[in-house]
PyMOL commands that place a pseudoatom at each C-alpha (Angstrom):
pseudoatom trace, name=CA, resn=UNK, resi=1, chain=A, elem=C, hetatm=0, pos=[-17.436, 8.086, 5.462]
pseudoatom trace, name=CA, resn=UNK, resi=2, chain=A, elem=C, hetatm=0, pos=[-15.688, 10.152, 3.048]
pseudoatom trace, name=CA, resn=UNK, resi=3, chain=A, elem=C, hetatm=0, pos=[-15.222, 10.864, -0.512]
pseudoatom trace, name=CA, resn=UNK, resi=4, chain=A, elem=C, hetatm=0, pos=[-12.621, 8.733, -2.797]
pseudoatom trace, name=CA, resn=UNK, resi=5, chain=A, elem=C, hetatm=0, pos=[-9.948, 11.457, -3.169]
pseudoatom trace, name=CA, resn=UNK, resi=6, chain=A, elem=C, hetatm=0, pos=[-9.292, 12.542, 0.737]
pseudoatom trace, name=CA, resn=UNK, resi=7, chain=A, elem=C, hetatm=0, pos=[-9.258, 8.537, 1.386]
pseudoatom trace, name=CA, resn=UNK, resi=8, chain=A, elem=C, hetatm=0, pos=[-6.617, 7.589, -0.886]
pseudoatom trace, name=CA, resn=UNK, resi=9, chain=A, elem=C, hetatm=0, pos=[-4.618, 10.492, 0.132]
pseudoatom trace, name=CA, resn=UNK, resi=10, chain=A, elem=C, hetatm=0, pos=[-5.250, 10.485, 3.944]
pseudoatom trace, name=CA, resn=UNK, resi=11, chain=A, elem=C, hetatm=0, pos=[-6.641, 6.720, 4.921]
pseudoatom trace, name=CA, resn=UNK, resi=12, chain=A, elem=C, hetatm=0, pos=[-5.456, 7.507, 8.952]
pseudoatom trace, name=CA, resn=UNK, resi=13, chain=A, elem=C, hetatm=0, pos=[-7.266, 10.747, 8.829]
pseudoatom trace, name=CA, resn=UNK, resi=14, chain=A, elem=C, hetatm=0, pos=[-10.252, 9.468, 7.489]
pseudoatom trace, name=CA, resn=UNK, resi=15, chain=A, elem=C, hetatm=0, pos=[-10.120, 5.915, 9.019]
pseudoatom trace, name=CA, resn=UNK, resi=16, chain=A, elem=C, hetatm=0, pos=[-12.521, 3.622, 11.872]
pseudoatom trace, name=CA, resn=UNK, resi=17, chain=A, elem=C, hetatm=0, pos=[-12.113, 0.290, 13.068]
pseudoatom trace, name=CA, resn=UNK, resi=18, chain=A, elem=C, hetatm=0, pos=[-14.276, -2.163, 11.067]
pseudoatom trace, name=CA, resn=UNK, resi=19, chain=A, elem=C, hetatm=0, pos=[-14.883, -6.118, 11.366]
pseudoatom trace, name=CA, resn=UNK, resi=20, chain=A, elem=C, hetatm=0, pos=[-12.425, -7.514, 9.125]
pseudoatom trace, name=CA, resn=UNK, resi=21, chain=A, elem=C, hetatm=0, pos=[-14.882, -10.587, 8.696]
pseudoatom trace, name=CA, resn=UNK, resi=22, chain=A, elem=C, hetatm=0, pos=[-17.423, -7.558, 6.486]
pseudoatom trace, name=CA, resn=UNK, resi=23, chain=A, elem=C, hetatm=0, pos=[-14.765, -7.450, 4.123]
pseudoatom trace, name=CA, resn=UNK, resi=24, chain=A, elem=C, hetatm=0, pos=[-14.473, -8.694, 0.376]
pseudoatom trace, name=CA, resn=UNK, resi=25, chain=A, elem=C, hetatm=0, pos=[-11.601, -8.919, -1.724]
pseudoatom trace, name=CA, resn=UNK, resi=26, chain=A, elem=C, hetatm=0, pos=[-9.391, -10.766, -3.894]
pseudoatom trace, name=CA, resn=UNK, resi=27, chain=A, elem=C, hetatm=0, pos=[-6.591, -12.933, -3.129]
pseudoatom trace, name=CA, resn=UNK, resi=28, chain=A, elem=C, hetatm=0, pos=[-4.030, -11.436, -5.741]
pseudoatom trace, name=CA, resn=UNK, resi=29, chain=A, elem=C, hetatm=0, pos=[-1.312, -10.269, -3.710]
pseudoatom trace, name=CA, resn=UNK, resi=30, chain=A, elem=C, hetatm=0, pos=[2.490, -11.004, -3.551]
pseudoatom trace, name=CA, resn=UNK, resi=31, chain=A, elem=C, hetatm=0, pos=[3.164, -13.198, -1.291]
pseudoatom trace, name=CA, resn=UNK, resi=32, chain=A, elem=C, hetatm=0, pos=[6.893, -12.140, -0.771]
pseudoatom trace, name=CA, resn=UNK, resi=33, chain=A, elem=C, hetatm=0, pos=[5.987, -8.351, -0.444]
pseudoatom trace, name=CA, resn=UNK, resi=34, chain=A, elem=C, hetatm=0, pos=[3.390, -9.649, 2.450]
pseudoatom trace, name=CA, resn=UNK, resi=35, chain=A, elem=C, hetatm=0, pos=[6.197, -11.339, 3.973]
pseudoatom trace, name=CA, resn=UNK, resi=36, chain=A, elem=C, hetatm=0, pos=[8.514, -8.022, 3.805]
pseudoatom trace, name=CA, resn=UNK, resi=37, chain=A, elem=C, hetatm=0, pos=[5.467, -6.425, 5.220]
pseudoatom trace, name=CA, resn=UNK, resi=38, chain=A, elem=C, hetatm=0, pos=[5.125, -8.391, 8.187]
pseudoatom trace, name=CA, resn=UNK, resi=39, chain=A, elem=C, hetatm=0, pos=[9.031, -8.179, 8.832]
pseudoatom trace, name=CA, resn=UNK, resi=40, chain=A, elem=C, hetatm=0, pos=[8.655, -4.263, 8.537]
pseudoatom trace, name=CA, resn=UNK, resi=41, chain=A, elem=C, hetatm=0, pos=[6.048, -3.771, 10.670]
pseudoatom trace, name=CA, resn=UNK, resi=42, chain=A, elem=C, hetatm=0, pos=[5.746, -6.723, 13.453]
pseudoatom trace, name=CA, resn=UNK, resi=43, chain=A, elem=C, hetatm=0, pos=[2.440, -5.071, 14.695]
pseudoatom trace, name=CA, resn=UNK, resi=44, chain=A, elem=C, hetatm=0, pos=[-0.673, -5.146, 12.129]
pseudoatom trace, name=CA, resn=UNK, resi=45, chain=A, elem=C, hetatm=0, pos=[-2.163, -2.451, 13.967]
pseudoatom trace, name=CA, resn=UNK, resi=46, chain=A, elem=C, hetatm=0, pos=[0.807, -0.267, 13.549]
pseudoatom trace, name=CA, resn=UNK, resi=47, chain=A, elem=C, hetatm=0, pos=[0.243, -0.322, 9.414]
pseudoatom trace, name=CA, resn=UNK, resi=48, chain=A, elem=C, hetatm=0, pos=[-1.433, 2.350, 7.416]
pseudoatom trace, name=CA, resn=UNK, resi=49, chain=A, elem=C, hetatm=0, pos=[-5.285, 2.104, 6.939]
pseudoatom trace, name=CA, resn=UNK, resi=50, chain=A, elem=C, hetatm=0, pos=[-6.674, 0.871, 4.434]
pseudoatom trace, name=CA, resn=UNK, resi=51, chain=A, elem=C, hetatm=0, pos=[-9.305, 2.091, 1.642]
pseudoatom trace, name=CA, resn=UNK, resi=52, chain=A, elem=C, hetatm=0, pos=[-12.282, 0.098, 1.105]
pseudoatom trace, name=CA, resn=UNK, resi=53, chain=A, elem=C, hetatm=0, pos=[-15.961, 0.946, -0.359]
pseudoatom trace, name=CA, resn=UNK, resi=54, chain=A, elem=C, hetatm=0, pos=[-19.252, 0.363, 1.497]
pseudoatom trace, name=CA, resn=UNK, resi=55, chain=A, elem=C, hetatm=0, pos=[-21.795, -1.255, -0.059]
pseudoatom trace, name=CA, resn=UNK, resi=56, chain=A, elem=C, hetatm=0, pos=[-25.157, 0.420, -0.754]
pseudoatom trace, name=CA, resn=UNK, resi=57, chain=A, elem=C, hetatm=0, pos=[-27.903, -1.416, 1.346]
pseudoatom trace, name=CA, resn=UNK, resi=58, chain=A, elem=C, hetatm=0, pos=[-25.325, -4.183, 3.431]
pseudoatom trace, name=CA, resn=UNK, resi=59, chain=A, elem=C, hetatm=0, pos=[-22.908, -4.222, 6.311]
pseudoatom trace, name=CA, resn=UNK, resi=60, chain=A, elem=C, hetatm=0, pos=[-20.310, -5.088, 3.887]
pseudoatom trace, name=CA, resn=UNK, resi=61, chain=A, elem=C, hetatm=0, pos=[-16.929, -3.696, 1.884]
pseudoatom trace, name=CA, resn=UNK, resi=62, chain=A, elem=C, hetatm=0, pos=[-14.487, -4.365, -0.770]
pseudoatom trace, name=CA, resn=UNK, resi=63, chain=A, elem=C, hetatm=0, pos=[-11.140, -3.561, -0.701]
pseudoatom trace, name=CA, resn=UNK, resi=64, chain=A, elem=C, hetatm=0, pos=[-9.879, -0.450, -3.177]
pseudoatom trace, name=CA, resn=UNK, resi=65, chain=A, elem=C, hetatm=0, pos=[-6.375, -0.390, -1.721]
pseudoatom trace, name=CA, resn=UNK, resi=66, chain=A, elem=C, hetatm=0, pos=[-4.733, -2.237, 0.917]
pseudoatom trace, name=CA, resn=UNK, resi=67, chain=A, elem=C, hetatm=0, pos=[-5.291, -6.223, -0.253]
pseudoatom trace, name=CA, resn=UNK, resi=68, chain=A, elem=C, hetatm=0, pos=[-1.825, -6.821, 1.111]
pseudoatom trace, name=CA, resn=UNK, resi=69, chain=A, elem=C, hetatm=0, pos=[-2.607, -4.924, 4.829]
pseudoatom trace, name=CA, resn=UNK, resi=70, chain=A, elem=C, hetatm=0, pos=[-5.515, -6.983, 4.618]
pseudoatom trace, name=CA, resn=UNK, resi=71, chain=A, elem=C, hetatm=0, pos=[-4.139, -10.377, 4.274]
pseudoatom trace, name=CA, resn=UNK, resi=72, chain=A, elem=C, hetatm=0, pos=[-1.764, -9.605, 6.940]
pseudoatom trace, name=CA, resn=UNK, resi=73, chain=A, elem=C, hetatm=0, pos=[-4.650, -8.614, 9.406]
pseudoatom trace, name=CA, resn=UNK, resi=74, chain=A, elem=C, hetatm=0, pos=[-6.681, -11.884, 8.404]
pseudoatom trace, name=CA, resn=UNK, resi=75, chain=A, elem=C, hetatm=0, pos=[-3.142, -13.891, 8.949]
pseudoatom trace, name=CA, resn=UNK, resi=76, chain=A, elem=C, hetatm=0, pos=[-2.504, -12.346, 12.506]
pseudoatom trace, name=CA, resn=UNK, resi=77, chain=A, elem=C, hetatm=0, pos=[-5.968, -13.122, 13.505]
pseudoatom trace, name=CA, resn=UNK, resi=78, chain=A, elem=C, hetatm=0, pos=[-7.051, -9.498, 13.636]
pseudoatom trace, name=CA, resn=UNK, resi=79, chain=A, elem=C, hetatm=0, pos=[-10.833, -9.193, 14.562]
pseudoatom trace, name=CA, resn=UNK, resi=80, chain=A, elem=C, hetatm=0, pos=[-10.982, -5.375, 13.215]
pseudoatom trace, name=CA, resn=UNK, resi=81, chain=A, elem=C, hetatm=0, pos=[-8.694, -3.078, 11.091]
pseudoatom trace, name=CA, resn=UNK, resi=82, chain=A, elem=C, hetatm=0, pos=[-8.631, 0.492, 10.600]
pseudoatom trace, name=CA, resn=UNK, resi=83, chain=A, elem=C, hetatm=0, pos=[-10.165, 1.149, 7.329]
pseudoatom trace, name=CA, resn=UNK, resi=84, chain=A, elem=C, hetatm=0, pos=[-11.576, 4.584, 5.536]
pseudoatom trace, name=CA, resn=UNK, resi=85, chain=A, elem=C, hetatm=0, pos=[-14.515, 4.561, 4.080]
pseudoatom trace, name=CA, resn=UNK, resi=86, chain=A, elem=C, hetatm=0, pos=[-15.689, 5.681, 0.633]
pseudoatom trace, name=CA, resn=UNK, resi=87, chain=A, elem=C, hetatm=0, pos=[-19.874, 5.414, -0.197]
pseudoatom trace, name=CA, resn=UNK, resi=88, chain=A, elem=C, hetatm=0, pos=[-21.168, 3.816, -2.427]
pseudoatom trace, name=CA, resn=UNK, resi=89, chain=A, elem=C, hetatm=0, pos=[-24.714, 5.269, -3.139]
pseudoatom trace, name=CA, resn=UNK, resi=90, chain=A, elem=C, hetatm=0, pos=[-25.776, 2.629, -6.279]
pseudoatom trace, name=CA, resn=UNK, resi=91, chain=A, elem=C, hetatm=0, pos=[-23.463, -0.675, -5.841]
pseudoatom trace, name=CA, resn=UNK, resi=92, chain=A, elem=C, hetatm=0, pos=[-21.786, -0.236, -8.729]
pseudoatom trace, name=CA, resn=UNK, resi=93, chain=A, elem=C, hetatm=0, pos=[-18.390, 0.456, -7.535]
pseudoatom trace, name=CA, resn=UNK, resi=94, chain=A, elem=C, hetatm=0, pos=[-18.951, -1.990, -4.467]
pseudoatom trace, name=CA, resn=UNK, resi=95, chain=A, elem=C, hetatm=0, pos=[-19.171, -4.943, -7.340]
pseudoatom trace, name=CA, resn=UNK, resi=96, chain=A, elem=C, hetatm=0, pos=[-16.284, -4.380, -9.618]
pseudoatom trace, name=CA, resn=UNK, resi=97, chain=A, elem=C, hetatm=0, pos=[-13.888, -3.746, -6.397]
pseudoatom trace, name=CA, resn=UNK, resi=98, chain=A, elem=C, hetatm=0, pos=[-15.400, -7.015, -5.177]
pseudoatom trace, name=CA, resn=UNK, resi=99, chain=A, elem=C, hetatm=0, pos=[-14.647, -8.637, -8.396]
pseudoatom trace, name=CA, resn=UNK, resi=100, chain=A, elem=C, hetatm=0, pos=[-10.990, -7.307, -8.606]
pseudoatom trace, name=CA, resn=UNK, resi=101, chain=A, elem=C, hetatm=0, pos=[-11.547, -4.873, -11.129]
pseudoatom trace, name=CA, resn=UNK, resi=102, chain=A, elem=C, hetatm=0, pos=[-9.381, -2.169, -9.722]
pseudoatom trace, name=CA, resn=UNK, resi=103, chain=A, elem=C, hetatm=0, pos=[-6.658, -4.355, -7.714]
pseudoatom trace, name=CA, resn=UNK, resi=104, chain=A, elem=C, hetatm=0, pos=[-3.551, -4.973, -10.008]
pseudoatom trace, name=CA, resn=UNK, resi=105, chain=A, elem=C, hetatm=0, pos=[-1.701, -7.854, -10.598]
pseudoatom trace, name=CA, resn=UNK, resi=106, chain=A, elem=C, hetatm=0, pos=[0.988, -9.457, -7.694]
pseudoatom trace, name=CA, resn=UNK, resi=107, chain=A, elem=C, hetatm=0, pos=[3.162, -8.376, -10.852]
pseudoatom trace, name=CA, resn=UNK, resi=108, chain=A, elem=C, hetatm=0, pos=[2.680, -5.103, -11.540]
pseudoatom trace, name=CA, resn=UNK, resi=109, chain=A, elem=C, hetatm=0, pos=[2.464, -3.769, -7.597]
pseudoatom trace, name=CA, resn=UNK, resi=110, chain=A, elem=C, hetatm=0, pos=[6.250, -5.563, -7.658]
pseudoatom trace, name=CA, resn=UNK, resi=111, chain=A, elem=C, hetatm=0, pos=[7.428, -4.286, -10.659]
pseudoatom trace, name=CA, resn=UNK, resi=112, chain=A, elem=C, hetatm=0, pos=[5.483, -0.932, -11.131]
pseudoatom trace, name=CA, resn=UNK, resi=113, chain=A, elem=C, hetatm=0, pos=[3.752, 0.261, -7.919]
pseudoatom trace, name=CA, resn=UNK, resi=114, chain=A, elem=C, hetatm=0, pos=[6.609, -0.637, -5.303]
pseudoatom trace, name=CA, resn=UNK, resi=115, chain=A, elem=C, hetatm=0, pos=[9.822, 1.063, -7.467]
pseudoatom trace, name=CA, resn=UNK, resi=116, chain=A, elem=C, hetatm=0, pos=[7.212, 3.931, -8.538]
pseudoatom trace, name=CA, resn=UNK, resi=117, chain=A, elem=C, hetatm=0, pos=[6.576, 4.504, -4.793]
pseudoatom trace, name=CA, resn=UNK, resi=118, chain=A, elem=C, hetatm=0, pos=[10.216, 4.330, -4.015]
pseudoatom trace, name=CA, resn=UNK, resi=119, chain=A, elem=C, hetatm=0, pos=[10.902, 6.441, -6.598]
pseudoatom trace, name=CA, resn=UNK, resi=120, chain=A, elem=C, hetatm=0, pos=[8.362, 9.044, -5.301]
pseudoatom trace, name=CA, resn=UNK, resi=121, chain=A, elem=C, hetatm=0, pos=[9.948, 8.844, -1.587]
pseudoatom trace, name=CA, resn=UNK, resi=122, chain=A, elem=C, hetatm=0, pos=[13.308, 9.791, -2.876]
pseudoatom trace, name=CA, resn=UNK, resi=123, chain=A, elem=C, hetatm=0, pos=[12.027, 12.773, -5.122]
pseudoatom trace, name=CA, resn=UNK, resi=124, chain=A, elem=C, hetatm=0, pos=[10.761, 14.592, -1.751]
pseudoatom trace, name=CA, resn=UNK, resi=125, chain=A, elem=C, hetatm=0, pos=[13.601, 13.693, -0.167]
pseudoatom trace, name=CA, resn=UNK, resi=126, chain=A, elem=C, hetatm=0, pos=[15.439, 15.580, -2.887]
pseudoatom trace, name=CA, resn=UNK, resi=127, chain=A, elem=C, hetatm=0, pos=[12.846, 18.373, -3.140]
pseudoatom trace, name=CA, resn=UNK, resi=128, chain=A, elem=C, hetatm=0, pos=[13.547, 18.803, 0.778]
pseudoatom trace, name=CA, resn=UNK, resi=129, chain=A, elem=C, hetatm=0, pos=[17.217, 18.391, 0.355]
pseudoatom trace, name=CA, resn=UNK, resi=130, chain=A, elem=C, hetatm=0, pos=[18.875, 19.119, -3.124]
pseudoatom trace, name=CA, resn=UNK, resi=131, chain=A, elem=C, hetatm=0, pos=[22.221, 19.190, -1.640]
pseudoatom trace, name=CA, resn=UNK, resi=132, chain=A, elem=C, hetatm=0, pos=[21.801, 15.918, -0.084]
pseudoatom trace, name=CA, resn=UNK, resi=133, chain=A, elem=C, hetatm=0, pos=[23.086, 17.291, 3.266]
pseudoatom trace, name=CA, resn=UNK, resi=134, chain=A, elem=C, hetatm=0, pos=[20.496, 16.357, 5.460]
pseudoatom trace, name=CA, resn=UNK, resi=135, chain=A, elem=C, hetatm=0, pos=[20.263, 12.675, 4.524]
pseudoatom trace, name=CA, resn=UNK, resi=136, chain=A, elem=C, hetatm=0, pos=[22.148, 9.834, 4.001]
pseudoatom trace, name=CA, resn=UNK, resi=137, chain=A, elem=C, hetatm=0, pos=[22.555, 7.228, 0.824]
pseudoatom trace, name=CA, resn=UNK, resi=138, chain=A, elem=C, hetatm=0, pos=[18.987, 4.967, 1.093]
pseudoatom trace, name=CA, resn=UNK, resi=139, chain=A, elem=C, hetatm=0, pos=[20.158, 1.594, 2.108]
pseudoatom trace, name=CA, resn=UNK, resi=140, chain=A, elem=C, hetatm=0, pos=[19.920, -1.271, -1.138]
pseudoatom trace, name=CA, resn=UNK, resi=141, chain=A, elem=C, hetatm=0, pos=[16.702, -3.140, -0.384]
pseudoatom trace, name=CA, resn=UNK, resi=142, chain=A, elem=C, hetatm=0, pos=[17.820, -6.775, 0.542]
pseudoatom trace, name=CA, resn=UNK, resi=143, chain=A, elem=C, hetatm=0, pos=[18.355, -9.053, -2.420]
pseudoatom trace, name=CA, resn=UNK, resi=144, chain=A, elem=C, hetatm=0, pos=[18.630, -6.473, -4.744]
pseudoatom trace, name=CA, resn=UNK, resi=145, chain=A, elem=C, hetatm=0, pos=[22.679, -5.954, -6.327]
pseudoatom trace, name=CA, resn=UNK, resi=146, chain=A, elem=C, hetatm=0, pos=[23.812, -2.770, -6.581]
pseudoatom trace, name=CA, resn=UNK, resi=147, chain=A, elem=C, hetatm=0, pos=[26.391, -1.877, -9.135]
pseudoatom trace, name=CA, resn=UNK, resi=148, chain=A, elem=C, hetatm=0, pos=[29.702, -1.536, -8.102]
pseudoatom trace, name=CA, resn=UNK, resi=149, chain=A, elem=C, hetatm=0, pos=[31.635, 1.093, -8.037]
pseudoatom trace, name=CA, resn=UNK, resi=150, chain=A, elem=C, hetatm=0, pos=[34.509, 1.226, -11.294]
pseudoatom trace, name=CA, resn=UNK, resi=151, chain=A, elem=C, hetatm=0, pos=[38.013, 0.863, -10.113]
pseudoatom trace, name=CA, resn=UNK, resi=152, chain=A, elem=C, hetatm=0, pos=[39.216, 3.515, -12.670]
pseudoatom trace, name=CA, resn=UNK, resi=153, chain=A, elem=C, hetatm=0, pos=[36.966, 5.934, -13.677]
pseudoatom trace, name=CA, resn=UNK, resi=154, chain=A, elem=C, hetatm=0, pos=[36.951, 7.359, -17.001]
pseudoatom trace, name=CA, resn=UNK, resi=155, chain=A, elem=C, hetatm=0, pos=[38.898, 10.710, -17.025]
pseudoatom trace, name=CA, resn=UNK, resi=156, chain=A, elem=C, hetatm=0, pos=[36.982, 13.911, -16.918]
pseudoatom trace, name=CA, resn=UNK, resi=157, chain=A, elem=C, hetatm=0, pos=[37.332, 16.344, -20.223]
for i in range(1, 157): cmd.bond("trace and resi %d" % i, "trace and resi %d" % (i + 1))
show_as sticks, trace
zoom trace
Protein backbone atom coordinates (compact mmCIF):
# COMPACT_ATOMS: atom_id res chain seq x y z
CA UNK A 1 0.00 0.00 0.00
CA UNK A 2 0.95 3.49 -0.32
CA UNK A 3 0.01 6.94 0.47
CA UNK A 4 -2.56 9.04 -1.88
CA UNK A 5 0.03 11.41 -3.43
CA UNK A 6 2.86 8.78 -4.82
CA UNK A 7 -0.35 6.72 -6.20
CA UNK A 8 -1.86 9.28 -8.25
CA UNK A 9 1.43 10.29 -9.52
CA UNK A 10 3.08 6.83 -10.02
CA UNK A 11 0.03 4.05 -10.12
CA UNK A 12 2.74 1.40 -12.11
CA UNK A 13 5.28 2.05 -9.48
CA UNK A 14 3.13 1.55 -6.74
CA UNK A 15 0.73 -1.04 -8.32
CA UNK A 16 -0.31 -5.23 -7.60
CA UNK A 17 -2.63 -7.35 -9.28
CA UNK A 18 -6.00 -7.42 -7.45
CA UNK A 19 -9.42 -9.41 -8.12
CA UNK A 20 -11.33 -7.11 -10.14
CA UNK A 21 -14.56 -8.86 -8.67
CA UNK A 22 -13.27 -6.81 -4.84
CA UNK A 23 -13.89 -3.76 -6.57
CA UNK A 24 -16.66 -0.97 -6.14
CA UNK A 25 -17.42 1.81 -8.24
CA UNK A 26 -19.74 3.78 -10.19
CA UNK A 27 -20.91 3.37 -13.59
CA UNK A 28 -20.44 7.12 -14.76
CA UNK A 29 -18.11 6.89 -17.48
CA UNK A 30 -18.16 7.92 -21.22
CA UNK A 31 -18.96 5.44 -23.11
CA UNK A 32 -17.28 6.82 -26.36
CA UNK A 33 -13.93 7.64 -24.52
CA UNK A 34 -14.10 3.72 -23.34
CA UNK A 35 -14.50 2.86 -26.83
CA UNK A 36 -11.34 5.15 -27.94
CA UNK A 37 -9.71 3.41 -25.09
CA UNK A 38 -10.12 0.03 -26.18
CA UNK A 39 -9.11 1.05 -29.87
CA UNK A 40 -5.85 2.65 -28.31
CA UNK A 41 -4.80 0.04 -26.38
CA UNK A 42 -6.16 -3.54 -27.75
CA UNK A 43 -4.59 -5.22 -24.60
CA UNK A 44 -6.26 -4.27 -21.05
CA UNK A 45 -3.26 -5.36 -19.42
CA UNK A 46 -1.12 -3.05 -21.39
CA UNK A 47 -3.15 0.20 -19.72
CA UNK A 48 -1.95 2.27 -16.85
CA UNK A 49 -2.91 1.11 -13.26
CA UNK A 50 -5.33 2.22 -11.65
CA UNK A 51 -5.90 4.04 -8.10
CA UNK A 52 -8.30 2.60 -5.80
CA UNK A 53 -8.74 2.75 -1.78
CA UNK A 54 -8.85 -0.29 0.54
CA UNK A 55 -11.33 -0.56 2.83
CA UNK A 56 -10.64 -0.62 6.59
CA UNK A 57 -11.67 -4.13 7.98
CA UNK A 58 -12.79 -5.96 4.23
CA UNK A 59 -11.17 -7.48 1.19
CA UNK A 60 -12.68 -4.78 -0.75
CA UNK A 61 -11.92 -1.27 -2.87
CA UNK A 62 -13.39 1.64 -4.55
CA UNK A 63 -12.19 3.16 -7.40
CA UNK A 64 -10.42 6.91 -6.95
CA UNK A 65 -9.22 7.04 -10.55
CA UNK A 66 -9.40 4.74 -13.33
CA UNK A 67 -13.52 4.00 -13.65
CA UNK A 68 -12.94 3.94 -17.37
CA UNK A 69 -9.68 1.23 -17.16
CA UNK A 70 -11.98 -0.48 -15.04
CA UNK A 71 -14.93 -0.96 -17.18
CA UNK A 72 -12.71 -2.01 -19.88
CA UNK A 73 -11.10 -4.81 -17.65
CA UNK A 74 -14.71 -5.98 -16.46
CA UNK A 75 -15.74 -5.86 -20.43
CA UNK A 76 -12.66 -8.02 -21.57
CA UNK A 77 -13.36 -10.48 -18.91
CA UNK A 78 -10.27 -9.62 -16.91
CA UNK A 79 -10.10 -11.73 -13.62
CA UNK A 80 -7.38 -9.20 -12.00
CA UNK A 81 -6.02 -5.66 -12.82
CA UNK A 82 -3.10 -3.87 -11.70
CA UNK A 83 -4.24 -1.44 -9.19
CA UNK A 84 -2.24 0.84 -6.40
CA UNK A 85 -3.33 0.94 -3.30
CA UNK A 86 -4.09 3.82 -0.93
CA UNK A 87 -5.28 2.82 3.05
CA UNK A 88 -7.88 3.60 4.40
CA UNK A 89 -7.41 3.41 8.26
CA UNK A 90 -11.32 4.64 9.36
CA UNK A 91 -13.70 3.90 6.16
CA UNK A 92 -14.41 7.14 5.57
CA UNK A 93 -12.79 7.69 2.33
CA UNK A 94 -13.61 3.96 1.26
CA UNK A 95 -17.55 5.17 1.42
CA UNK A 96 -17.70 8.41 -0.42
CA UNK A 97 -15.34 6.84 -3.33
CA UNK A 98 -17.86 4.00 -3.24
CA UNK A 99 -20.65 6.38 -3.49
CA UNK A 100 -19.08 8.46 -6.39
CA UNK A 101 -18.18 11.30 -4.46
CA UNK A 102 -14.86 11.96 -6.06
CA UNK A 103 -15.48 10.48 -9.75
CA UNK A 104 -16.65 13.36 -12.12
CA UNK A 105 -19.20 13.46 -14.48
CA UNK A 106 -18.91 11.43 -18.23
CA UNK A 107 -19.11 15.33 -19.01
CA UNK A 108 -16.61 16.97 -17.42
CA UNK A 109 -13.66 14.07 -17.95
CA UNK A 110 -14.75 14.89 -21.92
CA UNK A 111 -14.84 18.35 -21.78
CA UNK A 112 -12.38 19.28 -18.89
CA UNK A 113 -10.10 16.37 -17.87
CA UNK A 114 -9.29 14.91 -21.48
CA UNK A 115 -8.35 18.61 -23.31
CA UNK A 116 -6.68 19.61 -19.79
CA UNK A 117 -4.55 16.42 -20.10
CA UNK A 118 -3.85 17.09 -23.70
CA UNK A 119 -3.08 20.33 -22.99
CA UNK A 120 -0.55 19.26 -20.27
CA UNK A 121 1.19 16.66 -22.83
CA UNK A 122 1.89 19.38 -25.27
CA UNK A 123 3.31 21.92 -22.59
CA UNK A 124 6.28 19.29 -21.86
CA UNK A 125 6.60 18.70 -25.17
CA UNK A 126 7.26 22.41 -25.53
CA UNK A 127 9.25 22.70 -22.28
CA UNK A 128 11.52 19.82 -23.90
CA UNK A 129 11.46 21.42 -27.26
CA UNK A 130 10.74 25.26 -27.58
CA UNK A 131 11.94 25.31 -31.04
CA UNK A 132 9.72 22.60 -32.04
CA UNK A 133 12.64 20.78 -33.76
CA UNK A 134 12.47 17.59 -32.29
CA UNK A 135 8.77 16.89 -32.88
CA UNK A 136 6.30 16.97 -35.28
CA UNK A 137 2.61 18.81 -35.51
CA UNK A 138 0.26 16.37 -32.98
CA UNK A 139 -2.08 14.67 -35.31
CA UNK A 140 -6.12 16.23 -35.01
CA UNK A 141 -7.85 13.66 -32.82
CA UNK A 142 -10.47 11.92 -35.16
CA UNK A 143 -13.75 13.75 -35.48
CA UNK A 144 -12.51 16.80 -34.32
CA UNK A 145 -12.23 19.87 -37.43
CA UNK A 146 -9.39 21.73 -37.47
CA UNK A 147 -9.43 25.20 -38.85
CA UNK A 148 -8.20 25.72 -42.07
CA UNK A 149 -5.59 27.40 -43.09
CA UNK A 150 -6.58 31.29 -44.76
CA UNK A 151 -5.87 31.49 -48.40
CA UNK A 152 -4.55 35.12 -48.01
CA UNK A 153 -3.20 36.03 -44.97
CA UNK A 154 -3.47 39.37 -43.60
CA UNK A 155 -0.27 41.40 -44.41
CA UNK A 156 2.32 41.80 -41.75
CA UNK A 157 2.99 45.64 -40.44
Amino acid sequence: MTDLFRAYFDPNKHAQEIPVDRIVSDDKVDEAYVDKMKNDVPDPTEMRAIVVIKHPKEDMYSVLDGHHRLRIHRDTGCDTIRAAIVDDYIGLGFHLTKLGAFQPTPAFTKYIRVPLKRWMGQMEMFLRDPRGELRKQPPVPEGEACDPPEENPPDEE
